[in-house]
PDB file of N, CA, C and O in Angstrom, chain B, residues numbered from 101:
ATOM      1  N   UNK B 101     -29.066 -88.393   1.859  1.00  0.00           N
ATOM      2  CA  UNK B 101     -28.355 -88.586   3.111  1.00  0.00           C
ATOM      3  C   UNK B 101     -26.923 -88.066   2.967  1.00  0.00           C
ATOM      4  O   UNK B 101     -26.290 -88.266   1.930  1.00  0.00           O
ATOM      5  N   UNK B 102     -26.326 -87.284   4.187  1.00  0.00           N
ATOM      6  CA  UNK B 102     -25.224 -86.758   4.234  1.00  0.00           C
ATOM      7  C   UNK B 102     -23.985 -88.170   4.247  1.00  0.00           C
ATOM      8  O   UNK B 102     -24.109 -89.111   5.032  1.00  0.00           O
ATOM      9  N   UNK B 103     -23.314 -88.110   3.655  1.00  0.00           N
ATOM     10  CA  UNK B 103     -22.159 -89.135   3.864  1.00  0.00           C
ATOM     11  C   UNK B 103     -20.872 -88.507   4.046  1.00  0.00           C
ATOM     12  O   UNK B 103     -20.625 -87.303   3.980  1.00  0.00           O
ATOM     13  N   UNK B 104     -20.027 -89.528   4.298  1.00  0.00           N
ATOM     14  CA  UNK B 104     -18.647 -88.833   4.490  1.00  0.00           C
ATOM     15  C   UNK B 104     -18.004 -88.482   3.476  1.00  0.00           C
ATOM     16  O   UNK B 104     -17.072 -87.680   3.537  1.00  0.00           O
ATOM     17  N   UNK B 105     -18.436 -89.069   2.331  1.00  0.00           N
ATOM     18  CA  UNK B 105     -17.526 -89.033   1.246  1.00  0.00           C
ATOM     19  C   UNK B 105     -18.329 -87.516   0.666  1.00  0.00           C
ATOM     20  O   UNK B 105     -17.735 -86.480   0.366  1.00  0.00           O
ATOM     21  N   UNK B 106     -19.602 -87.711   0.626  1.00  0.00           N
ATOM     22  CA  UNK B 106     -20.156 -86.356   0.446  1.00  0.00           C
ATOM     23  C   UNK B 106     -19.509 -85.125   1.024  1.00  0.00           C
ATOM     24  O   UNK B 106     -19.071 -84.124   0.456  1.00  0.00           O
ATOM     25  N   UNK B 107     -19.559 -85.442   2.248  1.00  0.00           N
ATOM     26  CA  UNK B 107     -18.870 -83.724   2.796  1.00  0.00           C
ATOM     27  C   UNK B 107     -17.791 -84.154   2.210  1.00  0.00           C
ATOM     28  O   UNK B 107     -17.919 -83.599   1.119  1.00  0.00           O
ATOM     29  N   UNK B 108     -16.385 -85.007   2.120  1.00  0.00           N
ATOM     30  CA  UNK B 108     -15.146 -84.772   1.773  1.00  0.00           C
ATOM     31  C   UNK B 108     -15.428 -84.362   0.219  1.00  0.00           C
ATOM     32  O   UNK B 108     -14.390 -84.057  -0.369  1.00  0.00           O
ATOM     33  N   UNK B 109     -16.618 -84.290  -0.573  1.00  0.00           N
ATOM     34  CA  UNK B 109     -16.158 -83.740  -1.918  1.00  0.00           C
ATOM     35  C   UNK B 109     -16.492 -82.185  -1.852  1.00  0.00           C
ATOM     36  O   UNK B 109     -15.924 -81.306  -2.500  1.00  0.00           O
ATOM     37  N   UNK B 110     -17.636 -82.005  -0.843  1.00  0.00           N
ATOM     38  CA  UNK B 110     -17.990 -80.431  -0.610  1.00  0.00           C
ATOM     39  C   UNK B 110     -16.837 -79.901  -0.128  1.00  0.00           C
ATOM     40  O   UNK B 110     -16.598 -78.797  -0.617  1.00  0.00           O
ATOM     41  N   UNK B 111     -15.801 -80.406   0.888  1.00  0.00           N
ATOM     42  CA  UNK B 111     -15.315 -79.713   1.354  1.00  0.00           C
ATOM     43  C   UNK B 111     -13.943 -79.196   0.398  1.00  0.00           C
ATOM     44  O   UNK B 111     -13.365 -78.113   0.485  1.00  0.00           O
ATOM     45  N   UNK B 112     -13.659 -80.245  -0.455  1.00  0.00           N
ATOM     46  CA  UNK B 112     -12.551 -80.537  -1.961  1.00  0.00           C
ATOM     47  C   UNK B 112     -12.595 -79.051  -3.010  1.00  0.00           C
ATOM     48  O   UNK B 112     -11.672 -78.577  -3.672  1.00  0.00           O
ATOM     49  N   UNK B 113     -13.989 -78.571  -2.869  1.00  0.00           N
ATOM     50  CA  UNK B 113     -14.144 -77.699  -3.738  1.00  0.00           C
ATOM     51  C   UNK B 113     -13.334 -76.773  -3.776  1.00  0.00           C
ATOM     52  O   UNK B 113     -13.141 -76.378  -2.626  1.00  0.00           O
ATOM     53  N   UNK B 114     -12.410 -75.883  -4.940  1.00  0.00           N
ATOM     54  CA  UNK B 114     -11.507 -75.238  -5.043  1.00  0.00           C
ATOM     55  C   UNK B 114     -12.460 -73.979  -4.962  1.00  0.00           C
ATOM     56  O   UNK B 114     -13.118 -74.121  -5.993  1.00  0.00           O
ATOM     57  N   UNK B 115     -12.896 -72.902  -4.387  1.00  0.00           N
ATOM     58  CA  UNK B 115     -13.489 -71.744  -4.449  1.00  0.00           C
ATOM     59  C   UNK B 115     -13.154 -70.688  -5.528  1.00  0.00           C
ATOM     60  O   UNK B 115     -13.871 -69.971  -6.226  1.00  0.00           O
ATOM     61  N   UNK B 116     -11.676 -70.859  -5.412  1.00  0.00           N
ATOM     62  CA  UNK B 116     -11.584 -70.093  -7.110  1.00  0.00           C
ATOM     63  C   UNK B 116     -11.648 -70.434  -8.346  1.00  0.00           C
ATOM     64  O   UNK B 116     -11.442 -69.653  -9.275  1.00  0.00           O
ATOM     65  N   UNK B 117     -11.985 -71.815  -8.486  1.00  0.00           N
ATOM     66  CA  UNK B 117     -12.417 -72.150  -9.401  1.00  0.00           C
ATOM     67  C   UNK B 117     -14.018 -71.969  -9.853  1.00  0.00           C
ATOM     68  O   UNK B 117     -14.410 -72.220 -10.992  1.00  0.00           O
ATOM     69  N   UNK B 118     -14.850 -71.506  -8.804  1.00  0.00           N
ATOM     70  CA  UNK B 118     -16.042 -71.918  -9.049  1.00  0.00           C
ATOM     71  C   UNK B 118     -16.876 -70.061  -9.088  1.00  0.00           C
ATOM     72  O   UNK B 118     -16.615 -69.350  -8.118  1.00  0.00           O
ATOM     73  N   UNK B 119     -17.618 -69.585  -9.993  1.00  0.00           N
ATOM     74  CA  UNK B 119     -18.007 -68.827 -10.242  1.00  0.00           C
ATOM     75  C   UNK B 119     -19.298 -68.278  -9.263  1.00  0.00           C
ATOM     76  O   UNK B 119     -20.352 -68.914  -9.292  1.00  0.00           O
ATOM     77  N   UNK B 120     -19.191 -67.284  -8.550  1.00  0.00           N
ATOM     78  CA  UNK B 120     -20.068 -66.996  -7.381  1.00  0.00           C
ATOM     79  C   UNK B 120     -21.410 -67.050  -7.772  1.00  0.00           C
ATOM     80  O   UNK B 120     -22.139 -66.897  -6.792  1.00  0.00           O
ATOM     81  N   UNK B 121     -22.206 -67.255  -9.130  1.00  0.00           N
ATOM     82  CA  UNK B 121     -23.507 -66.893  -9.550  1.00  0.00           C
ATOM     83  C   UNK B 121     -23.675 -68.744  -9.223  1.00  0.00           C
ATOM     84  O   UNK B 121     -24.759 -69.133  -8.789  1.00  0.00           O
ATOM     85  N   UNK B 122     -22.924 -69.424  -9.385  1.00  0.00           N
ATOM     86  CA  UNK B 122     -23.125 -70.590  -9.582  1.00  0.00           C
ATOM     87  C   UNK B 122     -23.313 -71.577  -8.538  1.00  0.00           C
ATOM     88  O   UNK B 122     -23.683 -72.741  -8.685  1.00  0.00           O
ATOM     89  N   UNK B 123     -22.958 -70.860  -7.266  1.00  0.00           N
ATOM     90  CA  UNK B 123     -23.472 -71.002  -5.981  1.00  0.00           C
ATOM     91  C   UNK B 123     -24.356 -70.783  -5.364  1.00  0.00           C
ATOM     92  O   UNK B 123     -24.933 -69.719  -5.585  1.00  0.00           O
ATOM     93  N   UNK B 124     -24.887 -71.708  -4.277  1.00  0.00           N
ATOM     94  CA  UNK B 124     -26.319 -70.948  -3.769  1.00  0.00           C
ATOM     95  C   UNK B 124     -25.820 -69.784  -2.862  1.00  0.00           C
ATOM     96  O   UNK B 124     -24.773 -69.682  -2.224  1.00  0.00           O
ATOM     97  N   UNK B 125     -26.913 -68.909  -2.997  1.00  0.00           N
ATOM     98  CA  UNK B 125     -27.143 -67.826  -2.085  1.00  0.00           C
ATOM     99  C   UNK B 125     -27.967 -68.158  -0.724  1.00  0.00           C
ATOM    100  O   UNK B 125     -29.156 -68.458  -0.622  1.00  0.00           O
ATOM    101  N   UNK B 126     -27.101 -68.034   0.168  1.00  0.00           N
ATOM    102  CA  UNK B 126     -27.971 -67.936   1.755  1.00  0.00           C
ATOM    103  C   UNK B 126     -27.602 -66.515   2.337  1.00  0.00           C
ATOM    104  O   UNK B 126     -27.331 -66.399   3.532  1.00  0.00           O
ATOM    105  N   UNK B 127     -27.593 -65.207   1.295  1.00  0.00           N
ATOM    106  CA  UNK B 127     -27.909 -64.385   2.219  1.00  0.00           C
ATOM    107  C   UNK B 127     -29.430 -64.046   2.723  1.00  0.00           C
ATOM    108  O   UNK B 127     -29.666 -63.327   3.694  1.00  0.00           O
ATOM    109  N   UNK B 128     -30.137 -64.495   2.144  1.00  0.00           N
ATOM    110  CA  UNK B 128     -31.333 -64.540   3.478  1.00  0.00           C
ATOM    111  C   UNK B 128     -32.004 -64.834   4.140  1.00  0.00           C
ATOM    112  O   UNK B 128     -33.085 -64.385   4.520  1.00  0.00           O
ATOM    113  N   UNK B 129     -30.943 -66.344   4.567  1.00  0.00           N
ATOM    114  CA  UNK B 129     -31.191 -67.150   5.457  1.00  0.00           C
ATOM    115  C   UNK B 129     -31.257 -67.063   7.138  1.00  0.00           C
ATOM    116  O   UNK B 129     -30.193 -66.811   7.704  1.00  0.00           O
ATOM    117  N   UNK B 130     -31.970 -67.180   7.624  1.00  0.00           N
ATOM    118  CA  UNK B 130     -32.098 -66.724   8.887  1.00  0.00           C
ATOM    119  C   UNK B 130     -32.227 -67.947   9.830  1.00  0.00           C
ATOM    120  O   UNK B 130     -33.070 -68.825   9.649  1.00  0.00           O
ATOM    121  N   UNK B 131     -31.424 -67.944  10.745  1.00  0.00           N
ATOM    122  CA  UNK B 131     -31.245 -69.221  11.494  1.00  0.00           C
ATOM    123  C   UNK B 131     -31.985 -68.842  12.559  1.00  0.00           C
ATOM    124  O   UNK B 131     -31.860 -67.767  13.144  1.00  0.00           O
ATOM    125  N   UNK B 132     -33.152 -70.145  12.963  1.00  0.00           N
ATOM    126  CA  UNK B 132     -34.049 -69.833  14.031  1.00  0.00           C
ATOM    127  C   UNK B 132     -33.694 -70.772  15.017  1.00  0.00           C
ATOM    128  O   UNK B 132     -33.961 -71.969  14.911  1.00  0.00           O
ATOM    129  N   UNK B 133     -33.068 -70.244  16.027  1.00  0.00           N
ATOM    130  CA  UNK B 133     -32.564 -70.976  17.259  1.00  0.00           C
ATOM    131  C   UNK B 133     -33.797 -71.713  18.555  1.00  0.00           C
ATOM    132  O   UNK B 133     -33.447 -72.094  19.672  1.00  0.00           O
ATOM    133  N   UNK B 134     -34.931 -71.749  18.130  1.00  0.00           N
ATOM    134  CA  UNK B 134     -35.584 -72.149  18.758  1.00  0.00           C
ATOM    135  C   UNK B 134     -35.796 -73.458  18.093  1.00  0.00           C
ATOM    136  O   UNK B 134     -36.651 -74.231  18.527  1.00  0.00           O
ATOM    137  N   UNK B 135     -34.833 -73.839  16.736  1.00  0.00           N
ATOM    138  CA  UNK B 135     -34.692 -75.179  16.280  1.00  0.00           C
ATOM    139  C   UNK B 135     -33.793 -75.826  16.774  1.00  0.00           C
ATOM    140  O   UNK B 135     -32.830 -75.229  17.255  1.00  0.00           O
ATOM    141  N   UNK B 136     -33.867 -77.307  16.790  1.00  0.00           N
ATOM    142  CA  UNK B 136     -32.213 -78.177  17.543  1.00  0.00           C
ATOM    143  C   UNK B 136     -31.148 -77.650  16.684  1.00  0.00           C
ATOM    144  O   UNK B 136     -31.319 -76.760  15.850  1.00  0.00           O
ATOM    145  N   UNK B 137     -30.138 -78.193  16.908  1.00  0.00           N
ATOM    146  CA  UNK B 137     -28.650 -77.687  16.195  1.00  0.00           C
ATOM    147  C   UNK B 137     -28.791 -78.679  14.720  1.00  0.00           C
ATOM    148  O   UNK B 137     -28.255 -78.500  13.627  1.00  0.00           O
ATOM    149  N   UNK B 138     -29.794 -79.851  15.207  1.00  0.00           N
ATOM    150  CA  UNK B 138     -29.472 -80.906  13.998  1.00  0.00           C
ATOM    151  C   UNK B 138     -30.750 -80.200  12.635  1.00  0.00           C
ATOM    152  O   UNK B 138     -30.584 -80.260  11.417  1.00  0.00           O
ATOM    153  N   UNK B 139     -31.757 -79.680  13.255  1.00  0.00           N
ATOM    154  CA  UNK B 139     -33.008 -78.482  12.216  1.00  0.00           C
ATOM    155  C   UNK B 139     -31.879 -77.912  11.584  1.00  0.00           C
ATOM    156  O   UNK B 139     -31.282 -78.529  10.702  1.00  0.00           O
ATOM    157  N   UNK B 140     -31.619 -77.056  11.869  1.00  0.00           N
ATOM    158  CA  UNK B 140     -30.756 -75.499  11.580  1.00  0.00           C
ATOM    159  C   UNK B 140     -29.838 -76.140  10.687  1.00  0.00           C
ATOM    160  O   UNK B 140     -29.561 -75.543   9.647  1.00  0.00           O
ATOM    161  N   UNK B 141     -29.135 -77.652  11.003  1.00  0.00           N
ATOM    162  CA  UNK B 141     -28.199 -77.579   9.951  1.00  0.00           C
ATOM    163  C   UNK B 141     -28.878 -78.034   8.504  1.00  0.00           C
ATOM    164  O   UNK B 141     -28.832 -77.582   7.360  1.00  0.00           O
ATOM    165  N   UNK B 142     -29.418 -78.965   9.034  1.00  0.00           N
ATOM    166  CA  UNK B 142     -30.312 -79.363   7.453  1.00  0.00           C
ATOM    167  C   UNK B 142     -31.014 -78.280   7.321  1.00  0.00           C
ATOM    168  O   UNK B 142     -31.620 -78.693   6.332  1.00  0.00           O
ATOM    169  N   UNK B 143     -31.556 -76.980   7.520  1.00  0.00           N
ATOM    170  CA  UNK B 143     -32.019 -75.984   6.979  1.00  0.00           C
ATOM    171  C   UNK B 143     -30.870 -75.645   6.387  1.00  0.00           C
ATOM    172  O   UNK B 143     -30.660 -76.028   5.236  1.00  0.00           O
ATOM    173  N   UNK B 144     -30.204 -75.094   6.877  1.00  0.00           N
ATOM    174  CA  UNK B 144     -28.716 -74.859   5.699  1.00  0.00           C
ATOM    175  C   UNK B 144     -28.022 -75.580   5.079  1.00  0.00           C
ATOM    176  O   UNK B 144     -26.957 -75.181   4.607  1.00  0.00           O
ATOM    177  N   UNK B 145     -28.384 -76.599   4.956  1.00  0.00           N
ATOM    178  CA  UNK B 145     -27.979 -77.636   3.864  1.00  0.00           C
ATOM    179  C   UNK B 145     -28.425 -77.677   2.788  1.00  0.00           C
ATOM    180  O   UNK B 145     -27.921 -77.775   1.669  1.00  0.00           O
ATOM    181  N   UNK B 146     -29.909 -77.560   3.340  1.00  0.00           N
ATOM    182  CA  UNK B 146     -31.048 -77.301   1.892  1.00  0.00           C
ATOM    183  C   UNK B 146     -31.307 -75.980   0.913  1.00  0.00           C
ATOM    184  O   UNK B 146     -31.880 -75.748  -0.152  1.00  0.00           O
ATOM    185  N   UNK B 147     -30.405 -75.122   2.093  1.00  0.00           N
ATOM    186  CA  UNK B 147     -30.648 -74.039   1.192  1.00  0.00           C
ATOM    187  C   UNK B 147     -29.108 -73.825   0.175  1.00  0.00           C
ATOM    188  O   UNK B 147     -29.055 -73.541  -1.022  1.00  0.00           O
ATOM    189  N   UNK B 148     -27.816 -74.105   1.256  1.00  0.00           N
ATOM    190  CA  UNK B 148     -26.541 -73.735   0.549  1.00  0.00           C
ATOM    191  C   UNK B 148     -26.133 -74.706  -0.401  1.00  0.00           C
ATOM    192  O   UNK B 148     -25.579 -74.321  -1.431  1.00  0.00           O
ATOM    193  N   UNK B 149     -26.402 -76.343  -0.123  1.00  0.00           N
ATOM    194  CA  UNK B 149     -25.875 -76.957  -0.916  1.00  0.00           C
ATOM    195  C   UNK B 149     -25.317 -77.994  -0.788  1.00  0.00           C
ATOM    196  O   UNK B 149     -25.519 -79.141  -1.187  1.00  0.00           O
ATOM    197  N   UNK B 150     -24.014 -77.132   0.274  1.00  0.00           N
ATOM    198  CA  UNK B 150     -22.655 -77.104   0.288  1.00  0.00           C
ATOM    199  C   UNK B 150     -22.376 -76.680   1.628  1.00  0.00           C
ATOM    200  O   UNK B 150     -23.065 -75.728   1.993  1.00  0.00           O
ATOM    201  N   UNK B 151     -21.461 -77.175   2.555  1.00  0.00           N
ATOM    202  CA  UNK B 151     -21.453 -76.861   3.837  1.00  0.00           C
ATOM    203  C   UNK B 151     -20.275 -76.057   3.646  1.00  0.00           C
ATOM    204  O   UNK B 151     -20.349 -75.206   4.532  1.00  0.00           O
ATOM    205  N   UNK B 152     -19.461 -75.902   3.126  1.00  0.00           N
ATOM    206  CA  UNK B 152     -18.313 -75.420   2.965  1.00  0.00           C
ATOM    207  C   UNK B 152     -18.015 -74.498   2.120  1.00  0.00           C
ATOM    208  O   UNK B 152     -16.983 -73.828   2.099  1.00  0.00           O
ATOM    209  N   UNK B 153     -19.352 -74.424   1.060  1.00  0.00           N
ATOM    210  CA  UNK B 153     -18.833 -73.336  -0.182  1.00  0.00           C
ATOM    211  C   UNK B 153     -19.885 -72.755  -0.377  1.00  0.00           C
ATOM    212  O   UNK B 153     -20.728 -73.360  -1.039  1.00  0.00           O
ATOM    213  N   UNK B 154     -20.192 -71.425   0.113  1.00  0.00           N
ATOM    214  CA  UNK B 154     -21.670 -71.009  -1.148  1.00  0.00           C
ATOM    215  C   UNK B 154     -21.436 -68.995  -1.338  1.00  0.00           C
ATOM    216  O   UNK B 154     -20.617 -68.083  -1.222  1.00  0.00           O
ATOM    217  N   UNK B 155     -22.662 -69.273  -1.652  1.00  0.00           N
ATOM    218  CA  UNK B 155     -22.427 -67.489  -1.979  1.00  0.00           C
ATOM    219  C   UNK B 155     -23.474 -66.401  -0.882  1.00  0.00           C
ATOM    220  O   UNK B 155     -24.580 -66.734  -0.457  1.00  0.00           O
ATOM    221  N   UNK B 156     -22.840 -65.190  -0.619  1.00  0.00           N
ATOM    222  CA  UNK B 156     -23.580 -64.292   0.485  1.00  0.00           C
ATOM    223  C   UNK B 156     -23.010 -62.976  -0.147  1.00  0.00           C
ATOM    224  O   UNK B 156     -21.997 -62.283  -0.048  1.00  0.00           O
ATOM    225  N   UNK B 157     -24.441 -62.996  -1.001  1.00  0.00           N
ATOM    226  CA  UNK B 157     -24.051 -60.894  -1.007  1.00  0.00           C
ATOM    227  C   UNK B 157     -23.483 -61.242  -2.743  1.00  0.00           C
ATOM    228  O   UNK B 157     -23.194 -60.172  -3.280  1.00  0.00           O
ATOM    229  N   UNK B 158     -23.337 -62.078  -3.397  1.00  0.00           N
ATOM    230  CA  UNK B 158     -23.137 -62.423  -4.743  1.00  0.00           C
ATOM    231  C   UNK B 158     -21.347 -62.660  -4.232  1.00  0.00           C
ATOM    232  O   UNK B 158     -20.627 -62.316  -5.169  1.00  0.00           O
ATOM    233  N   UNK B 159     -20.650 -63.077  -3.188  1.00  0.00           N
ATOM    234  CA  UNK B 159     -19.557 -63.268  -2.522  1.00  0.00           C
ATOM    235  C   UNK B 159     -19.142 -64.742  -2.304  1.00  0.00           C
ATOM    236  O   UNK B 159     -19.492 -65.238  -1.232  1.00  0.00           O
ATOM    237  N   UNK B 160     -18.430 -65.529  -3.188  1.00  0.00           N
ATOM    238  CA  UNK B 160     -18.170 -66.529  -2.893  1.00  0.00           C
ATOM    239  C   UNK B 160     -17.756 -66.934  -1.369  1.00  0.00           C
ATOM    240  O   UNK B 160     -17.396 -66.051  -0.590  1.00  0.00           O
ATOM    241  N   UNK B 161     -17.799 -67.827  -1.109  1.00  0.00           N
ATOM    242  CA  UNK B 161     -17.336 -68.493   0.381  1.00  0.00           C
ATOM    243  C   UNK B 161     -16.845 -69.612   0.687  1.00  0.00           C
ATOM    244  O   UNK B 161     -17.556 -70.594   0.473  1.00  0.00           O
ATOM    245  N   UNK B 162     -15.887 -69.757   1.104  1.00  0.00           N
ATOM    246  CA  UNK B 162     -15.760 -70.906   1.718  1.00  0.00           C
ATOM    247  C   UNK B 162     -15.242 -71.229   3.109  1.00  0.00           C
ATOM    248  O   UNK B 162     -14.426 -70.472   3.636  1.00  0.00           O
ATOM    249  N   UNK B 163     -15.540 -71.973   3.530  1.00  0.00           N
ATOM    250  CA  UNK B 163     -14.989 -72.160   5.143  1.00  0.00           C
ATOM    251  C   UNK B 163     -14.695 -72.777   5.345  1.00  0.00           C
ATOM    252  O   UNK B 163     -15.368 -73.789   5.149  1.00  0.00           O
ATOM    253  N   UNK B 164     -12.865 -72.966   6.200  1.00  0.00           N
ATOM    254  CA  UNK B 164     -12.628 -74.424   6.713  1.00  0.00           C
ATOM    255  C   UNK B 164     -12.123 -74.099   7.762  1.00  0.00           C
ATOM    256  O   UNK B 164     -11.841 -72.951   8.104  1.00  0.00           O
ATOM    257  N   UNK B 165     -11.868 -75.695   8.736  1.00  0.00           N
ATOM    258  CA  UNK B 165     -12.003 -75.196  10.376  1.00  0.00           C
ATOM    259  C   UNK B 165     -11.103 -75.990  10.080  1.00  0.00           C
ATOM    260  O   UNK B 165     -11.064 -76.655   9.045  1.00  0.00           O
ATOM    261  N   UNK B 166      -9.745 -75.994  11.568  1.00  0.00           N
ATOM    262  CA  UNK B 166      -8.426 -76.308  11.869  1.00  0.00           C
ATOM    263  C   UNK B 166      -8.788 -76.882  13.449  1.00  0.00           C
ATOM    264  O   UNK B 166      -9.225 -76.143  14.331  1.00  0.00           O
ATOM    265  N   UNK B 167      -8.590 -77.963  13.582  1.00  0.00           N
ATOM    266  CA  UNK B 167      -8.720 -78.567  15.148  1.00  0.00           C
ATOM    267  C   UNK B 167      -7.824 -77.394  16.395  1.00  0.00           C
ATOM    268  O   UNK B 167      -7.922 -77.590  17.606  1.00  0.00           O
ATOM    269  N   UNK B 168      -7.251 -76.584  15.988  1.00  0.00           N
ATOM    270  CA  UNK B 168      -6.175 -75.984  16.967  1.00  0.00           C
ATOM    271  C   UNK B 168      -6.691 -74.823  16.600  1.00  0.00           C
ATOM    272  O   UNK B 168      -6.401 -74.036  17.501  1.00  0.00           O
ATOM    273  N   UNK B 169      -7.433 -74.156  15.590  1.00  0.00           N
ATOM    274  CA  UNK B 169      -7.658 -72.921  15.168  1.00  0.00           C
ATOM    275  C   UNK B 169      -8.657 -71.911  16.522  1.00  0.00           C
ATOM    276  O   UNK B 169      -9.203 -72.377  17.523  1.00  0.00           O
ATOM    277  N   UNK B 170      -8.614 -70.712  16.147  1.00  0.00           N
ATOM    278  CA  UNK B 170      -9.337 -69.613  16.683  1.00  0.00           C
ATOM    279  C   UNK B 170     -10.989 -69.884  16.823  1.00  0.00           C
ATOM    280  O   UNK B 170     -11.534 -70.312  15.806  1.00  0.00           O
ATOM    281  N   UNK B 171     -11.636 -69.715  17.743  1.00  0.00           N
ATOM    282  CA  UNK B 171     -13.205 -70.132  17.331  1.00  0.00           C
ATOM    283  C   UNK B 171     -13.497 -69.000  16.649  1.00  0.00           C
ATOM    284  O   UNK B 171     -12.876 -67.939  16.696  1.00  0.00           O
ATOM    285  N   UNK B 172     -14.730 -69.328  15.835  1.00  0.00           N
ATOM    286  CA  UNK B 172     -15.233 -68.568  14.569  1.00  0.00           C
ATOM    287  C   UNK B 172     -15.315 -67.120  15.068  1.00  0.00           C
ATOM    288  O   UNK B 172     -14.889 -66.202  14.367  1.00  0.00           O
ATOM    289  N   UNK B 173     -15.989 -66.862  16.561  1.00  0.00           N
ATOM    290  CA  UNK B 173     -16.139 -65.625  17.146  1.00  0.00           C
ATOM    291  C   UNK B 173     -14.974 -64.780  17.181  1.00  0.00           C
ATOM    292  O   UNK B 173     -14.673 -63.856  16.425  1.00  0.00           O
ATOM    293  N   UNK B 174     -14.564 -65.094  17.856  1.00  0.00           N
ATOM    294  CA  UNK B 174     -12.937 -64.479  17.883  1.00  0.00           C
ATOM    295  C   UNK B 174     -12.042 -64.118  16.485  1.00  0.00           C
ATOM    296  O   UNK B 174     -11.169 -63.252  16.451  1.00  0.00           O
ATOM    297  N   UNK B 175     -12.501 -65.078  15.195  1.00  0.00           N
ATOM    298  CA  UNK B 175     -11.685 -64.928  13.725  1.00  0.00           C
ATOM    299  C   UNK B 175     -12.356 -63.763  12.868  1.00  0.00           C
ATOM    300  O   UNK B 175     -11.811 -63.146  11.952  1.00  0.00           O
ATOM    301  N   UNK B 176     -14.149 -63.521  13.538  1.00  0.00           N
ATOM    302  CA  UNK B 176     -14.450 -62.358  12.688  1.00  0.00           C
ATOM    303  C   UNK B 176     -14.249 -61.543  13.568  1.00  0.00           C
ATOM    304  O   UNK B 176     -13.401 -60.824  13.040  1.00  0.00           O
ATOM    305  N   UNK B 177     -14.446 -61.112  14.625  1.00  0.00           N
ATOM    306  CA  UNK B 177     -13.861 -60.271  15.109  1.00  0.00           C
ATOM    307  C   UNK B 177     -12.972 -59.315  15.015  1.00  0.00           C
ATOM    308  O   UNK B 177     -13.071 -58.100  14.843  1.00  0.00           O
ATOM    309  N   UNK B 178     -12.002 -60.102  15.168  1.00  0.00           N
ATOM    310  CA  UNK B 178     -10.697 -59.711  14.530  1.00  0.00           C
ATOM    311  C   UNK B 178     -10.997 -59.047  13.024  1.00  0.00           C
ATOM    312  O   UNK B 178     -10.344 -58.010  12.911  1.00  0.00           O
ATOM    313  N   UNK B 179     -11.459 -59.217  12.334  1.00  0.00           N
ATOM    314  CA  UNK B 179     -11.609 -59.317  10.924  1.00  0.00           C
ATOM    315  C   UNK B 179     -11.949 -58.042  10.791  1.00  0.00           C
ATOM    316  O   UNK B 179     -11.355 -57.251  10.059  1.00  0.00           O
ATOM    317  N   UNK B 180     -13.284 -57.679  11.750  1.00  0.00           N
ATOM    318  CA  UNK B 180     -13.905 -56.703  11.892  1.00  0.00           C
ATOM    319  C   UNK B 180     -13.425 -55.419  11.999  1.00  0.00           C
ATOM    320  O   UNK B 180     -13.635 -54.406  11.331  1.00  0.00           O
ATOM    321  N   UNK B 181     -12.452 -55.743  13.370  1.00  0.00           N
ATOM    322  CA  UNK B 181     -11.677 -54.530  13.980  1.00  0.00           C
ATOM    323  C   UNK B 181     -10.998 -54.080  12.549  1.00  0.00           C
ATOM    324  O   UNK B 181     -11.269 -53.022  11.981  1.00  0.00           O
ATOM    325  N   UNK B 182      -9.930 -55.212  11.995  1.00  0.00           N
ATOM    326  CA  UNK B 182      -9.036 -54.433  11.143  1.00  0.00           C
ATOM    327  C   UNK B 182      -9.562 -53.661  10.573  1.00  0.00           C
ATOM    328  O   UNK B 182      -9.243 -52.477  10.677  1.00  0.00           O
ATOM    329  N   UNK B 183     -10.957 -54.256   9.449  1.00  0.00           N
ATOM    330  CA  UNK B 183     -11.303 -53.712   8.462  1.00  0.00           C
ATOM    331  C   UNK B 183     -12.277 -51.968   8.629  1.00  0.00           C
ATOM    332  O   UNK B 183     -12.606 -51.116   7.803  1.00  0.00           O
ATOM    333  N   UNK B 184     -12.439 -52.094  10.050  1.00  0.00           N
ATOM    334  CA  UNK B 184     -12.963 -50.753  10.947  1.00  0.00           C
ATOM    335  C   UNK B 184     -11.333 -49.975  10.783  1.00  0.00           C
ATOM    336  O   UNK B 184     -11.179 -48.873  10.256  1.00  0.00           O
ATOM    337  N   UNK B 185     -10.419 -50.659  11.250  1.00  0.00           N
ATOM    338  CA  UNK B 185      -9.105 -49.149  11.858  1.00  0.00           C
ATOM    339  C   UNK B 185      -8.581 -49.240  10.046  1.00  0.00           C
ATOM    340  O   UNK B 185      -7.780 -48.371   9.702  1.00  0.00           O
ATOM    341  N   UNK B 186      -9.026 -50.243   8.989  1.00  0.00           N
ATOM    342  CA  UNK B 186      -8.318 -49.975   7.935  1.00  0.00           C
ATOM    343  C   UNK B 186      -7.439 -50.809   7.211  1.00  0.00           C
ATOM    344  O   UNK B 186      -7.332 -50.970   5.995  1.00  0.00           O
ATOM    345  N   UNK B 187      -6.897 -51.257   8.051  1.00  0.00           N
ATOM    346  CA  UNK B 187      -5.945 -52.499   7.745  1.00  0.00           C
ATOM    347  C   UNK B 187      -6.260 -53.697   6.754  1.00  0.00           C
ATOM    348  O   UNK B 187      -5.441 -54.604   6.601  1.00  0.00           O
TER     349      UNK B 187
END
């Protein structure tokens, strides 16, 4: 069972401390939207681990969200463009 204290230690994880082989891999995880939102997450729970830290592409990861922040759409986006014009 997910607890709070659980996610607060997933989310604790220092990413550079932790070696990308040593993470799970969900690059080929495929999210099937004809599941509820509450399927899909325990499918990616079971596969990453870690809600906050895992590996894609042998690429460590981590993700954290800011109550005032950019929605996720809009942050790769952006991400995108730069790394298209170069920047």
């Amino acid at each position: 069972m997910l607890t709070a204290q659980k996610l607060d230690e997933m989310q604790r994880v220092n990413i550079g401390a932790v070696a990308a082989d040593t993470l799970a891999d969900v690059s080929g995880l495929r999210l099937d939207n004809t599941l509820s939102r509450k399927e899909r997450l325990a499918r990616f729970l079971n596969t990453a681990e870690n809600l906050y830290c895992f590996c894609v592409g042998g690429v460590g990861v981590k993700i954290e969200f800011s109550e005032d922040g950019p929605a996720l759409q809009d942050a790769l986006a952006g991400f995108l463009i730069r790394q298209k014009s170069g920047l």
